[in-house]
N, C-alpha and C positions, 0 to 999 in steps of 0.2 A: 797516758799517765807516765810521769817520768819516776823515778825510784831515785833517795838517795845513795851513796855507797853504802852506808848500815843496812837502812831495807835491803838492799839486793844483798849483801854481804849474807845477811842471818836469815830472809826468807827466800828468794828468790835464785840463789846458787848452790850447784851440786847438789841438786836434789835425788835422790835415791828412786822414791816412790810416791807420787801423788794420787790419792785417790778424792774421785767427784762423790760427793754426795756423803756425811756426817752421821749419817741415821745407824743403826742398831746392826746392819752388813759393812759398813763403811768404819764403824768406831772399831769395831771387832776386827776387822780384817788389819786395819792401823796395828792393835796389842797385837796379833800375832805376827805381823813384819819386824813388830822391838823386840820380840822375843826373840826370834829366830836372828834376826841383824839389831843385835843392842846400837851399834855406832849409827845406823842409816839415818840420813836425814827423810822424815815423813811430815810429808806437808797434804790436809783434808781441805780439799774445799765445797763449800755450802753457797749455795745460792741465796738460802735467806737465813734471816737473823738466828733465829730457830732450825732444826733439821726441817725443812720446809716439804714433807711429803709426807708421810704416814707414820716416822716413828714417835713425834710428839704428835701427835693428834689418832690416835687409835683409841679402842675401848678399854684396851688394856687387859685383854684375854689373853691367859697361857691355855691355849687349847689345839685341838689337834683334829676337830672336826665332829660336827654331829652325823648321825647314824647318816640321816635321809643323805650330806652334802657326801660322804662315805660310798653312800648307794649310787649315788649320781657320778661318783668320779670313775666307777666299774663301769660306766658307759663310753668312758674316752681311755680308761687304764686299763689294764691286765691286773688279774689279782696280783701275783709278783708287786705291779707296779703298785698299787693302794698299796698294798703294806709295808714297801721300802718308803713309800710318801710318809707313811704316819711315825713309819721308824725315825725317818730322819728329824721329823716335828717333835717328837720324842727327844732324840739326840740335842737337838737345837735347846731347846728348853735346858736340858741337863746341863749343857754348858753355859747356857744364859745364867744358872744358880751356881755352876762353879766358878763362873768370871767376879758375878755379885755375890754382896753377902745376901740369902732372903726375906731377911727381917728388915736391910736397909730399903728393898722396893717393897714392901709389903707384900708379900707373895700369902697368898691365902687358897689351900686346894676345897673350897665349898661346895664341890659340884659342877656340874653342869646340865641342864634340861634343855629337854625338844618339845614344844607346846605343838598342835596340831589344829587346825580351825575346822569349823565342818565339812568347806569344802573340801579339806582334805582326807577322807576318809580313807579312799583309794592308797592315798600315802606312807599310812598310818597303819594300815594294814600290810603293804608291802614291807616297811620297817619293821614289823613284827614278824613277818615271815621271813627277812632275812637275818635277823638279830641273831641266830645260835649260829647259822654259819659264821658272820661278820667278826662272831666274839670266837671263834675257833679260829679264826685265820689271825686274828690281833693276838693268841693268848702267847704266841712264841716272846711279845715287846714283855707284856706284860704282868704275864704266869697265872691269869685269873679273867672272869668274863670280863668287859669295859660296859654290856652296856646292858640294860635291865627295867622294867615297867615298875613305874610310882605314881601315886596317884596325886591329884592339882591339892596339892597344901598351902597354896598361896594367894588362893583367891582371883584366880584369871578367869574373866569371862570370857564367852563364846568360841572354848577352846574343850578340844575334847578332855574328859576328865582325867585320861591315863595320859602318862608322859613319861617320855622315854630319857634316862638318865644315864649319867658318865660321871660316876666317882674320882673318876681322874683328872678331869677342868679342873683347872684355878683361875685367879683372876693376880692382878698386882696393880702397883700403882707404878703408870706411864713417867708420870714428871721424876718420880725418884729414880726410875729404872736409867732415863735418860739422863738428870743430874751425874747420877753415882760413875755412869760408862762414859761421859766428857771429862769428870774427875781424874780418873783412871788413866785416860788416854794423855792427858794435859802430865801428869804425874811420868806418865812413860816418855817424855819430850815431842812429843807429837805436837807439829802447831798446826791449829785450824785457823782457817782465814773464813769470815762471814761475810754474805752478801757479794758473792762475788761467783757467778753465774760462766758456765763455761760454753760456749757457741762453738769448738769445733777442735778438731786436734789433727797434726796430722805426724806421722816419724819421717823423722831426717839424720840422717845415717845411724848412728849408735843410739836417738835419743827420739823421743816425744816434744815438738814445739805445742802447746799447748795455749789457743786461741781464747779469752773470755771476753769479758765485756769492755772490757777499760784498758787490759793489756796482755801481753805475752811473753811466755816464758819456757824454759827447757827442763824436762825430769828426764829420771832414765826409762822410769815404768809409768805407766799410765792405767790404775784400775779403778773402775768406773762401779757404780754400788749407788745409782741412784734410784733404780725400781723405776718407777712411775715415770718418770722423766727420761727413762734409757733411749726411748723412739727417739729423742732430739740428738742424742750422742749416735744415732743408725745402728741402733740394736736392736730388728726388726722385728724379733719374736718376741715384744712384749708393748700391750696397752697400755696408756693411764685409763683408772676407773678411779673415776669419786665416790666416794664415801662421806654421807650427810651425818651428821649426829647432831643431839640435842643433852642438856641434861639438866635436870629440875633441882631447885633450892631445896635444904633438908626436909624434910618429911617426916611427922612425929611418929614415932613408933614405929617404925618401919620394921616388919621383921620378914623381911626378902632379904634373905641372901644368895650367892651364888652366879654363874651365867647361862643366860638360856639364848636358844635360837627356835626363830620362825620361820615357816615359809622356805625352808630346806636352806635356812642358815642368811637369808639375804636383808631378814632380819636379826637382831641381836641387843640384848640389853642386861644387863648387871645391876646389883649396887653399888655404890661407893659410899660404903658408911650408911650413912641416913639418905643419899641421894640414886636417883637411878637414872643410868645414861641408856639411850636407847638410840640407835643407829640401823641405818641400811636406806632399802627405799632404790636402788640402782635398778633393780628389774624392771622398776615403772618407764622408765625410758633408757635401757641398757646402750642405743647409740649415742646419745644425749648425754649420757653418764661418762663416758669413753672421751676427757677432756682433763687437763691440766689446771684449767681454771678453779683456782679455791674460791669458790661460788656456793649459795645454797639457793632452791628452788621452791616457788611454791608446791608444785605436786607433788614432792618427796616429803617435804615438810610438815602440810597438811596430812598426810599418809603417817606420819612417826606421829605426829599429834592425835590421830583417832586411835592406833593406836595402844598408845599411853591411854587417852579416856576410857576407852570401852573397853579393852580386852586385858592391860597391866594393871592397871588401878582405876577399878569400875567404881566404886565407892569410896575412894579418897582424894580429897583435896589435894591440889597440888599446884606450884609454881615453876614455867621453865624458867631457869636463869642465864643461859647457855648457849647457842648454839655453833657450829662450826663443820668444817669440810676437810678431808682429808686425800689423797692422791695415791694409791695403792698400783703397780702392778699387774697386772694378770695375761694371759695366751689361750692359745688354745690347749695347750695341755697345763697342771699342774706344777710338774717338774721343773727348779728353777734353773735358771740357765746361768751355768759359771763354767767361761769358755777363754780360751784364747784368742784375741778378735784377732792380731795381729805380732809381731813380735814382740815387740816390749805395748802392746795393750792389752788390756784381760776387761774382762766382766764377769760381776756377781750380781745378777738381777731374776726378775719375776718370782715374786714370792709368793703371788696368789692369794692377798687378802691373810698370810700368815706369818706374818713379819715378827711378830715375838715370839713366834712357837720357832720359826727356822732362821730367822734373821744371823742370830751368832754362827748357825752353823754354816751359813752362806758364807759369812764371813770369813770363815777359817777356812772353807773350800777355794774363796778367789787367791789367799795370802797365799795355800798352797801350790797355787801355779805356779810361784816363782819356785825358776830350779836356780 
């Protein structure tokens, strides 16, 4: 692809900072390089039309983890480690509402619940044996317990009747969140270039020549913020995991609100208004899952659709209208990884399935590498 002098003049010369990948670490990390360097030129590049991995296409959860996923992360973490995790999900979020106004993404704090099946008995009970410690170790974030037994006011079948609650979940809406932070960015002179996929990069003396699809070019800095798609840039500590969701046309009367999680969080579903999206389904085949490909399947699919009949809405009608796939991040550990690959390349990646609760604060972690 050849450039004319204008193209190359205003996009493609003395570039400051380019970062790969658009989403919710990438828009974030862009405002804090204008802030710090008002004059820099910051050029975002996106693979697809859309932030094409998980930050348009999530549930839209501001949440920081249910108890059982809490429990299960002290199997790979140190307590220290849990609760600098949920600090930082914490932090993340705060900054997510001091970047945006919360009324522009709808941010709504309704709750959140842990439903529990029969087979989980074992589970349910280990959750409530661990619940006063889990709520002593969080009370430094938060100054009060987070987590506490309520009983099923929603009408879920084949779920035990007690459920474990988080006054602290919220929910918001994804499309505003993401509108409002491409606004913001665009506002800051920051130019995004769409659809335009990066294959490989490599430094040449002072600078990053920067390999994509169609052509090549020179930054100074090179920070990489794409999650899911990091393994293709050789950022080895991190997976792509898909994420299937579904979401049904309105529903009269609906009075669910709030976010809950099943199945130690692998399921997940919300309102949206009159409507409930419901996602997960990756532990059915977790190597099968571990793909790039925005795909949906029938055994995940079929599995979110029982479900929705039997266990969300046992006796109400309902239509899906929806469905879609999303590309998240994850490791072996939790903790995301924002490092220096190289001299002038940096990465902010593996969010772990927690991309709005930590996303901004990833972001501001990659911008501050630059010294």
């Amino acid at each position: 692809m050849s450039f004319s002098f204008w193209e190359h003049d205003s996009w493609f010369s003395n570039i400051d900072f380019t970062i790969v990948g658009s989403g919710i670490t990438g828009l974030t990390c862009a405002l804090q390089l204008k802030t710090r360097y008002p004059e820099a030129k910051v050029v975002i590049l996106e693979r697809g039309l859309l932030p094409n991995g998980a930050s348009t296409k999530n549930a839209g959860f501001a949440a920081f983890g249910s108890l059982s996923e809490i429990l299960d992360d002290l199997q790979h973490h140190s307590e220290e480690e849990m609760v600098e995790l949920v600090r930082k999900r914490v932090q993340g979020l705060d900054l997510l509402k001091r970047t945006l106004n919360s009324d522009g993404i709808d941010l709504q704090v309704n709750g959140g619940y842990e439903l529990f099946t029969a087979a989980e008995e074992d589970l349910f009970e280990a959750c409530v044996s661990k619940m006063a410690k889990i709520n002593s170790l969080l009370n430094p974030i938060f100054g009060e317990d987070v987590f506490s037994i309520t009983n099923n006011k929603f009408g879920f079948a084949k779920v035990d009747n007690s459920l474990i609650y988080n006054k602290f979940e919220g929910q918001l809406d994804t499309g505003k969140m993401m509108s409002a932070l491409l606004q913001k960015v665009q506002a800051a002179g920051v130019k995004i270039l769409n659809s335009v996929t990066v294959n490989g990069f490599a430094e040449v003396d002072d600078s990053v020549e920067v390999e994509t699809e169609h052509f090549s070019f020179y930054t100074g800095n090179l920070l990489i913020a794409t999650n899911g798609f990091a393994s293709q840039l050789g950022i080895p500590e991190v997976k792509p995991a898909r994420a299937q969701v579904l979401i049904t046309a309105p529903i009269p009367n609906l009075h669910l609100k709030g976010t809950f999680h099943l199945e130690k969080g692998f399921y997940y579903f919300r309102n949206i208004n009159d409507r409930i999206l419901l996602g997960g389904g990756r532990n059915l085949n977790l190597k099968g899952e571990e793909t790039t490909e925005m795909a949906l399947t029938a055994l995940v699919q079929q599995r979110l659709e029982s479900l929705l009949k039997n266990v969300i809405l046992p006796d109400t009608p309902y239509k899906i209208e929806r469905r879609w796939s999303g590309i998240m991040g994850m490791g072996e550990q939790k903790k995301p990884v924002v490092k220096k690959v190289s001299k002038h390349v940096f990465c902010g990646v593996r969010l772990g399935g927690m991309g709005i609760a930590i996303g901004s604060l990833v972001g501001k972690e990659l911008a501050d590498l630059i010294e």
